[in-house]
C-alpha positions in Angstrom: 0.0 0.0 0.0 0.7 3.5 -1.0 2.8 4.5 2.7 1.0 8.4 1.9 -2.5 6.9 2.2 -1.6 4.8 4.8 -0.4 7.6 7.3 -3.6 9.8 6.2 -5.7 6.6 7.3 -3.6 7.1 10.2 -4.9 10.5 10.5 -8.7 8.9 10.1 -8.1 6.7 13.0 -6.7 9.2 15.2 -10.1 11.3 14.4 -12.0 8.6 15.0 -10.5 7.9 18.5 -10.7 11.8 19.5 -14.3 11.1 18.7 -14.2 12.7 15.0 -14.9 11.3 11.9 -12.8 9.0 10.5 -11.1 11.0 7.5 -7.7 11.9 7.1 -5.4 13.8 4.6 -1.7 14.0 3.9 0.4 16.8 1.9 3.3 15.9 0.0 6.3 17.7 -1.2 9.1 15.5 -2.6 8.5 12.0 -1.3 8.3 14.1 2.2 4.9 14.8 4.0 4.9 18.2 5.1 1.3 18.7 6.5 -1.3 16.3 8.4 -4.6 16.4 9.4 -7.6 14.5 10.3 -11.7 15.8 10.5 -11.9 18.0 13.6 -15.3 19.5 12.8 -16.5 17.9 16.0 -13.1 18.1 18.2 -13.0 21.9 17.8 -16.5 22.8 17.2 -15.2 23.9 14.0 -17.3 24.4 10.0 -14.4 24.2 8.2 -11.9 21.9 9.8 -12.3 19.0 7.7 -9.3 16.2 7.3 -7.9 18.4 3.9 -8.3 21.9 5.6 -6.8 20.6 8.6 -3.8 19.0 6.7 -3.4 22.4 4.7 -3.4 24.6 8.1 -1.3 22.2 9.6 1.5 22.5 7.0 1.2 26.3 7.4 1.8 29.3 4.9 4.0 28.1 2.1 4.5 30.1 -0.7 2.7 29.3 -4.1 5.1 27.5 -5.9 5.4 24.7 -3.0 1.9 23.8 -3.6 2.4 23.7 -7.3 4.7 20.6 -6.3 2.6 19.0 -3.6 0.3 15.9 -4.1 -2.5 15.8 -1.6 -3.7 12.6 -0.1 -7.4 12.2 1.3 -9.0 8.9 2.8 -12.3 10.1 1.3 -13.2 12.2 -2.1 -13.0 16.3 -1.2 -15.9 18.0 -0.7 -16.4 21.4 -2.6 -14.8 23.3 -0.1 -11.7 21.5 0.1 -11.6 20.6 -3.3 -11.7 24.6 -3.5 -8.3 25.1 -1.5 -6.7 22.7 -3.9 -7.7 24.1 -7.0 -6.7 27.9 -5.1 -3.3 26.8 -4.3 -2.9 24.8 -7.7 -2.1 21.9 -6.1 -1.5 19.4 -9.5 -2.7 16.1 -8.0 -5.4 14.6 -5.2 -4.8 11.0 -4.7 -7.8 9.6 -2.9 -8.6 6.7 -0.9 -12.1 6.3 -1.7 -15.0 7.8 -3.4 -17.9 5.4 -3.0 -19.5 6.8 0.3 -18.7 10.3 -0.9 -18.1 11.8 -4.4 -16.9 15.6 -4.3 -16.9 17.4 -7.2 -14.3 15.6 -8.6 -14.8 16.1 -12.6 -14.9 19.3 -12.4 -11.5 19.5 -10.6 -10.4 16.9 -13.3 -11.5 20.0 -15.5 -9.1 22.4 -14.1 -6.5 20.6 -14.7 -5.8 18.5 -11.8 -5.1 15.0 -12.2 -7.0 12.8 -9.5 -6.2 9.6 -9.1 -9.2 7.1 -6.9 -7.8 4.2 -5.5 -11.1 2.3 -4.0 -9.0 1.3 -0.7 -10.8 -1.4 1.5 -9.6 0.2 4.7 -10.9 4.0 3.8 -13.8 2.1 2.7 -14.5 0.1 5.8 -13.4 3.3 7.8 -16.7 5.1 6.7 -19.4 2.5 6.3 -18.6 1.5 10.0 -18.8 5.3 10.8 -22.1 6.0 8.7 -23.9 3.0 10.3 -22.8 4.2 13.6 -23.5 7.9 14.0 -25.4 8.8 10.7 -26.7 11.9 11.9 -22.7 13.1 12.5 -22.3 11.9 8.8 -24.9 14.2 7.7 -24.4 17.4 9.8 -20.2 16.9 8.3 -21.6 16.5 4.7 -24.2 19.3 4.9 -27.5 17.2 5.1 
């Protein structure tokens, strides 16, 4: 397995066990992860701290051509938001775990330019169907429902 997804499932399972939902995101720069971050909508009482915004605050202000060169990782397909911050920073590739239990608006990324590559993972898979059919109503209030 792909050692960036595994340390943003990493990330998932440390939001799950603070209580969080289980997604998590890596940015890489050169073979090197240089931000991480997991869902912390519920841990901080926050609408914005989802696992990519996390992981993007968390590897702090970086001038525009480092995100040119990054590759960001998520568990679970970006929402429209966080899709947003990639396409802002021009970040050229989202790798992402899995997009079954949630499809952001990936074609139109795919549109800008960026090339995003869906793996399908079991684990990111099985990380959010367990999730889902145990707090549902968390599921909904993260995606907007």
């Amino acid at each position: 397995m792909d050692p960036f997804l595994q340390a943003a499932i990493a990330e998932a399972r440390k939001g799950l066990a603070a209580g969080g939902i289980p997604i998590g995101s890596v940015l890489v720069l050169d073979g090197q992860i240089i931000g991480r971050g997991h869902n912390q909508r519920v841990q901080r009482g926050s609408v914005i701290h989802h696992a990519e915004m996390n992981c993007l605050e968390n590897a702090g202000r970086r001038q525009a051509a480092v995100y040119q060169q990054c590759v960001l990782y998520s568990t679970l397909s970006p929402c429209p938001m966080c899709s947003g911050a990639a396409l802002l920073y021009k970040i050229p590739r989202i790798v992402v775990g899995e997009n079954l239990t949630f499809r952001g608006p990936e074609e139109y990324v795919r549109s800008q330019g960026v090339q995003v590559e869906v793996l399908q993972d079991a684990t990111c898979i099985q990380l959010m169907r367990e999730f889902i059919a145990a707090r549902p109503e968390l599921w909904n209030e993260d995606i907007g429902v």
